[in-house]
C-alpha positions in Angstrom: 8.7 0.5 -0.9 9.1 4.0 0.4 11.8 6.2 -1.0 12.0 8.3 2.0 14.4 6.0 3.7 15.6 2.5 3.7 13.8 2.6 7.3 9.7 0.6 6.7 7.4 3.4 6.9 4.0 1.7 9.0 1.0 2.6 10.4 -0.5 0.6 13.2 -3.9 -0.2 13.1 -5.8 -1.1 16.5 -8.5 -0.1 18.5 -6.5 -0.6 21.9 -4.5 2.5 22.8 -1.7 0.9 25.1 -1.5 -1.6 22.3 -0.4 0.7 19.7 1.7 2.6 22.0 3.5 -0.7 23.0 3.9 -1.9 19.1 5.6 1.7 18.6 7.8 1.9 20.8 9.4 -1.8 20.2 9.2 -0.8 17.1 10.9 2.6 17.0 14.4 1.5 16.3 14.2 0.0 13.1 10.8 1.7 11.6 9.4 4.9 11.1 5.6 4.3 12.3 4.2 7.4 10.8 0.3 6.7 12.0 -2.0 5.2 13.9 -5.9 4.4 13.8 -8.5 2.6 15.8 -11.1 2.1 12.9 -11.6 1.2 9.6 -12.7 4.7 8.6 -9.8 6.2 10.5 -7.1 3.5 8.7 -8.5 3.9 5.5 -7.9 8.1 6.0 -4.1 7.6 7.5 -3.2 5.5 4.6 -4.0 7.4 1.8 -2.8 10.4 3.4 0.8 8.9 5.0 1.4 6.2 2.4 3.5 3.7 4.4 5.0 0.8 3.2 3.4 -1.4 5.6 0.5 -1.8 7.7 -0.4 -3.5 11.2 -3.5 -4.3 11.0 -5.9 -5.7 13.6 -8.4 -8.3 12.7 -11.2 -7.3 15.3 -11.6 -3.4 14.8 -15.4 -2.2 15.2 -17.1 -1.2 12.0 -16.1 -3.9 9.5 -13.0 -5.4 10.9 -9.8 -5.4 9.3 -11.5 -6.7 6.3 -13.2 -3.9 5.8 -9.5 -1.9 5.3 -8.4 -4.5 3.2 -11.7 -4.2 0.7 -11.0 -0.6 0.5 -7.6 -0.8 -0.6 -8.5 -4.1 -2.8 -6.5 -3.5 -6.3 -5.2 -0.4 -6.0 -1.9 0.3 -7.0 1.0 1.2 -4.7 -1.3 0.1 -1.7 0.6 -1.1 1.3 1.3 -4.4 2.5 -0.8 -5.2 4.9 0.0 -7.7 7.8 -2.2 -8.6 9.8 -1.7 -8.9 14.1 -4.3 -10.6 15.9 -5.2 -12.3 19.1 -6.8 -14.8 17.4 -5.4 -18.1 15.3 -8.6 -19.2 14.4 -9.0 -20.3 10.7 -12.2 -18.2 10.3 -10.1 -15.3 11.3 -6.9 -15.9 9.2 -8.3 -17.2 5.9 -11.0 -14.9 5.4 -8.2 -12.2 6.0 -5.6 -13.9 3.6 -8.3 -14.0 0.5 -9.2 -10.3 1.0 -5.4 -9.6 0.8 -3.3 -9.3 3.8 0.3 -10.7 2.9 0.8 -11.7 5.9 -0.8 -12.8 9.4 1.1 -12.7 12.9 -0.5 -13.4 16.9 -0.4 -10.6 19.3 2.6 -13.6 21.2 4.8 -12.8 18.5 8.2 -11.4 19.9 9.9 -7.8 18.6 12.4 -9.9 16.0 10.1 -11.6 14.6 7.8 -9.2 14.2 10.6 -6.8 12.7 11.4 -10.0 10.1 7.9 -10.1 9.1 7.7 -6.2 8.2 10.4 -6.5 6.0 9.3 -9.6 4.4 5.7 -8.5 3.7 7.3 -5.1 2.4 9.5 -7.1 0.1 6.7 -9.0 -1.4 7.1 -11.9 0.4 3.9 -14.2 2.5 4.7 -14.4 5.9 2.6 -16.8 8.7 2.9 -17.3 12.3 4.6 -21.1 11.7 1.4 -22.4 13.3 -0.7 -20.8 10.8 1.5 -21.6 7.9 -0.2 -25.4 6.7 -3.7 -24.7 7.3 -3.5 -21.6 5.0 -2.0 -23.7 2.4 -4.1 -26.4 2.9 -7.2 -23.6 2.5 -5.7 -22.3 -0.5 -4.9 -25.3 -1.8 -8.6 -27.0 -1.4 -10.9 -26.4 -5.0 -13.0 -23.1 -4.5 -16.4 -25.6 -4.1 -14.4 -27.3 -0.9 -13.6 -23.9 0.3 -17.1 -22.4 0.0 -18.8 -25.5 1.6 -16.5 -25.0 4.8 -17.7 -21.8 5.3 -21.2 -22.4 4.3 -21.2 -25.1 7.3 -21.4 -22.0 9.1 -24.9 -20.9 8.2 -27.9 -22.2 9.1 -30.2 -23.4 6.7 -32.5 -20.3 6.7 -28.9 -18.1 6.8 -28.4 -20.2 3.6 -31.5 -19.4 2.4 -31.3 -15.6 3.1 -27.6 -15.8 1.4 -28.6 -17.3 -1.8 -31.8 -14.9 -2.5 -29.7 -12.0 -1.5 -26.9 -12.9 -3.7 -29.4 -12.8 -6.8 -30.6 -9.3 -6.3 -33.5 -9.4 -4.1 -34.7 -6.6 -1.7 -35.8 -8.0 2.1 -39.0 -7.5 1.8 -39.3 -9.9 -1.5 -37.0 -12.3 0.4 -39.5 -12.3 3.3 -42.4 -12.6 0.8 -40.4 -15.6 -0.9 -39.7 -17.3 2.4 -42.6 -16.3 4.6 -41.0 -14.2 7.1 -41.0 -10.7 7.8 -38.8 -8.1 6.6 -36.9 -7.5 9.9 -35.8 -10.7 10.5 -34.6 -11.0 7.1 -32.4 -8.6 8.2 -31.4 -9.9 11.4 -30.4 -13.2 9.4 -28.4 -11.0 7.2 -26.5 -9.5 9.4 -25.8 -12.7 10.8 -24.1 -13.5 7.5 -22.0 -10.5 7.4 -20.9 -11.6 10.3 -20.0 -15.4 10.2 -18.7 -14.8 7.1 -16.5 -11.4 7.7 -18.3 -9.8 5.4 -19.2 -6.0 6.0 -21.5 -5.3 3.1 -24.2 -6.8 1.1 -21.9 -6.0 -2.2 -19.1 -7.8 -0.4 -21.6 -10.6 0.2 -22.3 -10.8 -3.7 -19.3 -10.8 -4.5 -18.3 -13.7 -2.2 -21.2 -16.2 -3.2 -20.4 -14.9 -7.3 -16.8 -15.8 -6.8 -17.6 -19.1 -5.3 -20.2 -20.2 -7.9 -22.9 -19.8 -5.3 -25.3 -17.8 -7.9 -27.7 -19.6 -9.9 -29.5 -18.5 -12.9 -33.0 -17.5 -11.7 -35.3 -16.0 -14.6 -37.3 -14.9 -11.6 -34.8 -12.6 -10.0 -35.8 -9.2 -10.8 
């Protein structure tokens, strides 16, 4: 919580001008909103230089997403609280969101008290969810971490799942395509469409997710 007054200190994060300028001003009687951005890069450089106590953060920037703010602040202390304000109420939106550490997630419909009680809440420590969002992000944290990987793996293909698990275990494209008979390109292209079903914005990211999960197997030829 910021010292510099009892006001929330927030930075909006968006990459729709009028938006911003319309979250500002409704909330310019109870917050300061020190910054703004329209990207993850130009997020991730307000933060560390304004420090707020709270951050609006859009789901659907360009260039990673949301998620990729939220990876970069990932377990660092005295980060913000990030809350997330999106269009969309979509589980694959929300979750994904919620695990990479937003405290909170709010629609765009969400009226100026509300929104207010939320800031405060999320800088307090507290969860907060749009009701409507509320069970099915208990019922996703709630499943066993095998339920919740095999939801999102209904996603992928079975050459996406393919790609994923040889990726997880180390190996370059071009041994993948060797492995699976395909060139190196469209290796790639299947890659990047498991960044993207996934909300993943980096093949480290993508590791990470499949380790956590139990996706990685023991493979004495992964080298």
């Amino acid at each position: 919580m910021s010292e510099r007054s009892g006001r929330p200190i927030v930075v909006i994060v968006d990459d729709h001008h009028l938006f911003r300028a319309g979250v500002r001003a409704e909330l310019a009687a109870a917050c300061d909103v020190v910054g703004e951005a329209a990207s993850p890069a130009e997020a991730i450089a307000v933060i560390g230089a304004v420090s707020p106590d709270v951050v609006l953060l859009d789901v659907h920037l360009p260039d990673g997403g949301g998620l990729a703010v939220l990876e970069a602040f990932r377990g660092i202390a005295g980060a913000p609280a990030f809350l997330a304000l999106s269009v969309s109420d979509a589980a694959e939106d929300v979750v994904p969101m919620v695990r990479a550490g937003a405290r909170g997630y709010v629609t765009k419909t969400i009226d100026t008290p509300a929104l207010l009680d939320a800031i405060v809440r999320v800088r307090q420590g507290e969860p907060y969810f749009s009701p409507r969002l509320a069970a099915f992000v208990l019922q996703a944290f709630s499943a066993p971490a095998e339920e919740q990987a095999d939801d999102e793996l209904d996603q992928l293909t079975p050459r996406e799942r393919e790609v994923l698990h040889h990726l997880a275990r180390g190996y370059a494209y071009k041994r993948i395509a060797a492995r699976l008979g395909i060139s190196p390109r469209t290796v790639e292209t299947h890659v990047g469409s498991v960044l993207r079903k996934l909300q993943l914005s980096s093949r480290h990211e993508l590791s990470h997710w499949a380790a956590s999960r139990g996706l990685v197997e023991h493979d004495d030829d992964a080298r």
